[in-house]
C-alpha positions in Angstrom: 94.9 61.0 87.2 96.2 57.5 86.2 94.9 56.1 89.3 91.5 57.6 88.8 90.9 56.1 85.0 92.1 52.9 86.9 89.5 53.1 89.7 86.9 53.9 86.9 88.3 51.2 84.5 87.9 48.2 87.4 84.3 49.7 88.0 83.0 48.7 84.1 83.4 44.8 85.7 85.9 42.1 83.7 84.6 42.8 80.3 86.8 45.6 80.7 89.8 43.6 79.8 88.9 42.4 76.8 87.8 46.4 76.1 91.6 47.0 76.9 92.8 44.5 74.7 90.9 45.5 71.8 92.3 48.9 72.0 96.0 47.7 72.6 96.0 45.1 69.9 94.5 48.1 67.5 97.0 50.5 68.3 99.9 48.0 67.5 98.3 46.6 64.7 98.2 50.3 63.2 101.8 50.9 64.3 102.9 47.7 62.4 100.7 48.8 59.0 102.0 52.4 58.8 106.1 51.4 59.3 104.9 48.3 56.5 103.5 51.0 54.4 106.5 53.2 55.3 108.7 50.4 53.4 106.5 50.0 50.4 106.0 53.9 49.8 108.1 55.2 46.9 108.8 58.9 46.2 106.9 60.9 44.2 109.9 62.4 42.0 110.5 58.4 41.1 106.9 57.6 39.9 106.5 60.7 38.1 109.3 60.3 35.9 109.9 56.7 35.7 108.6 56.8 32.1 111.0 59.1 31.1 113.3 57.3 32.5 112.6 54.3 30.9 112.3 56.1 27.6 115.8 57.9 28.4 118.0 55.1 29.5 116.8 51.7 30.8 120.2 51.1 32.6 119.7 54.3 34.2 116.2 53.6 35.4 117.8 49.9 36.9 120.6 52.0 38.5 117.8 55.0 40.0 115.5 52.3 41.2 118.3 49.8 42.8 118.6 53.1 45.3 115.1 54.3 45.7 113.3 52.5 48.1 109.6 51.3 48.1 107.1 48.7 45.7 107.2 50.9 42.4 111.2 50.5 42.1 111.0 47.3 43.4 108.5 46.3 40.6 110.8 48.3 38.3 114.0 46.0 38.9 111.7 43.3 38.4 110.3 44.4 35.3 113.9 45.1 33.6 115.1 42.0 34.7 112.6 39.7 33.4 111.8 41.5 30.2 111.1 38.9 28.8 108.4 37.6 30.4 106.3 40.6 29.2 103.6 41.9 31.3 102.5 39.1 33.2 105.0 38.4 35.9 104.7 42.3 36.4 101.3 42.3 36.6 101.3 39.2 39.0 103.9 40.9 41.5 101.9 44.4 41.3 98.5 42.2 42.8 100.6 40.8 44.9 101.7 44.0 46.7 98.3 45.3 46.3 97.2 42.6 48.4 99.5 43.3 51.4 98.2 46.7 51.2 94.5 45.5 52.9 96.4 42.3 55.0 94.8 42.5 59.0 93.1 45.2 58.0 89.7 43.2 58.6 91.0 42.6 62.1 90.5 46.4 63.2 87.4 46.4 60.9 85.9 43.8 63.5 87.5 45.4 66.9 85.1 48.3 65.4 81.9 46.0 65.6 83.0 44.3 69.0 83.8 46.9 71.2 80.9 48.3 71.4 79.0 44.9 71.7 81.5 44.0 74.6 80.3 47.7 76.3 76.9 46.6 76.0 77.4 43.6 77.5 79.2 45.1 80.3 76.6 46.9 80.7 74.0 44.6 81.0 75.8 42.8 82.8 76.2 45.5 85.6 72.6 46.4 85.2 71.3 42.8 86.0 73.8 43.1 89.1 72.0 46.5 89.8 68.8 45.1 90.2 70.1 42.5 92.2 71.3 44.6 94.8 68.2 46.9 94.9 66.7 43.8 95.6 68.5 42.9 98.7 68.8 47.0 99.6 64.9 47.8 100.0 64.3 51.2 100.4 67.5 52.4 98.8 66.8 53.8 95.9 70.2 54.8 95.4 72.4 51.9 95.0 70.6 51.2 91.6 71.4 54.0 90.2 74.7 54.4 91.0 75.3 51.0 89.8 73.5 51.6 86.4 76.4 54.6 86.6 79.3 52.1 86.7 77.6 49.8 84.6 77.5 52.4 81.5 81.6 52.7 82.2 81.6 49.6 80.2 79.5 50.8 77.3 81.4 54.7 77.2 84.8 52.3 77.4 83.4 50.4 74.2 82.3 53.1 71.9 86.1 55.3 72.5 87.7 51.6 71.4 85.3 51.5 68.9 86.0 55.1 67.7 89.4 54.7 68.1 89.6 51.6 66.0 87.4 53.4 63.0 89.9 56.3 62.9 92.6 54.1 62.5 90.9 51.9 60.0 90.5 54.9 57.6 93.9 56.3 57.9 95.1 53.3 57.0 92.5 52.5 54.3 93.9 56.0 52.9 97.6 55.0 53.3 96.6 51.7 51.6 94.6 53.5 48.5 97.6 55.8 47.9 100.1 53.2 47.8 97.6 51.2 45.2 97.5 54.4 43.1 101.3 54.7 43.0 101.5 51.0 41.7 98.6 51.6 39.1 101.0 54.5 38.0 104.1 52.7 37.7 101.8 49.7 35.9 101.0 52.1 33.5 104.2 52.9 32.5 105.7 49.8 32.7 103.3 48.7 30.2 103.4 51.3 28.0 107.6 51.0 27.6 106.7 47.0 27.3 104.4 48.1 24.3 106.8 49.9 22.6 105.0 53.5 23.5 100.8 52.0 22.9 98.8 50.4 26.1 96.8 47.5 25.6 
């Protein structure tokens, strides 16, 4: 089976290559977001209650969110150890983070435009070498099809990159939103113990 999608991979021409890079590079660039996301994700249980905590005991809340992993407890420990700086370093570290979220992100958002350009190219590519043999083949009416049948291995190769890439893309994009959510959350609570029980 391998040996076949080989055979019909060096059919599509050498724009191939870059097709197969595209998809490779996509595949570890979502691999590296979702274990980065992994790290920055905090449990539910922590951001539910972490104004309670804070309204319970703020040595507590330090101790809970020293052992909790994620952004949230991080932004915690950074909040009760710079109480004094108000709001504003919190509120600086929390875009921050929001920030890294989205990072490379843009880079599958283009392997979703180029792929499928690439294909095309392949394609037109094998066409024009199509005609060229049906040139030198008079009378053979069957060497240009089957060449405009390898040349649209390039374009098919595209468009499952391309598909690929989008999928990807939004997963992430979800992951990423979620994440920014959980931040808003523990913002809002930060803010409101900074405040004394009142948001701005």
């Amino acid at each position: 089976m391998f040996a076949d999608l080989w055979v019909t991979f060096q059919k599509g021409g050498y724009v191939m290559y870059p097709i197969l890079a595209c998809s490779v590079f996509s595949v570890a660039l979502a691999a590296e977001r979702f274990l980065f996301y992994n790290h920055c994700d905090t449990e539910d249980s922590f951001v539910s209650r972490l104004g309670a905590m804070l309204q319970t005991s703020e040595k507590e809340t330090a101790e809970k969110a020293g052992n909790v992993e994620g952004d949230c407890a991080r932004l915690t420990e950074y909040y009760l150890s710079h109480k004094q700086a108000g709001m504003t370093g919190v509120e600086t570290q929390a875009n921050i983070m929001l920030d890294s979220y989205n990072d490379h992100l843009v880079f599958l958002s283009m392997i979703v435009t180029i792929s499928p350009l690439l294909g095309l190219l392949g394609t037109i590519i094998g066409m024009i070498n199509s005609f060229k043999v049906f040139d030198l083949r008079a009378g053979q009416p069957f060497a240009i099809t089957a060449g405009i049948g390898e040349a649209l291995i390039a374009t098919a190769f595209g468009l499952i990159v391309a598909i690929l890439a989008m999928v990807l893309y939004g997963a992430l994009k979800y992951r990423s939103s979620v994440l920014g959510k959980k931040i808003m959350k523990c913002c809002t609570a930060l803010e409101l113990h900074a405040n004394g029980g009142e948001t701005r």
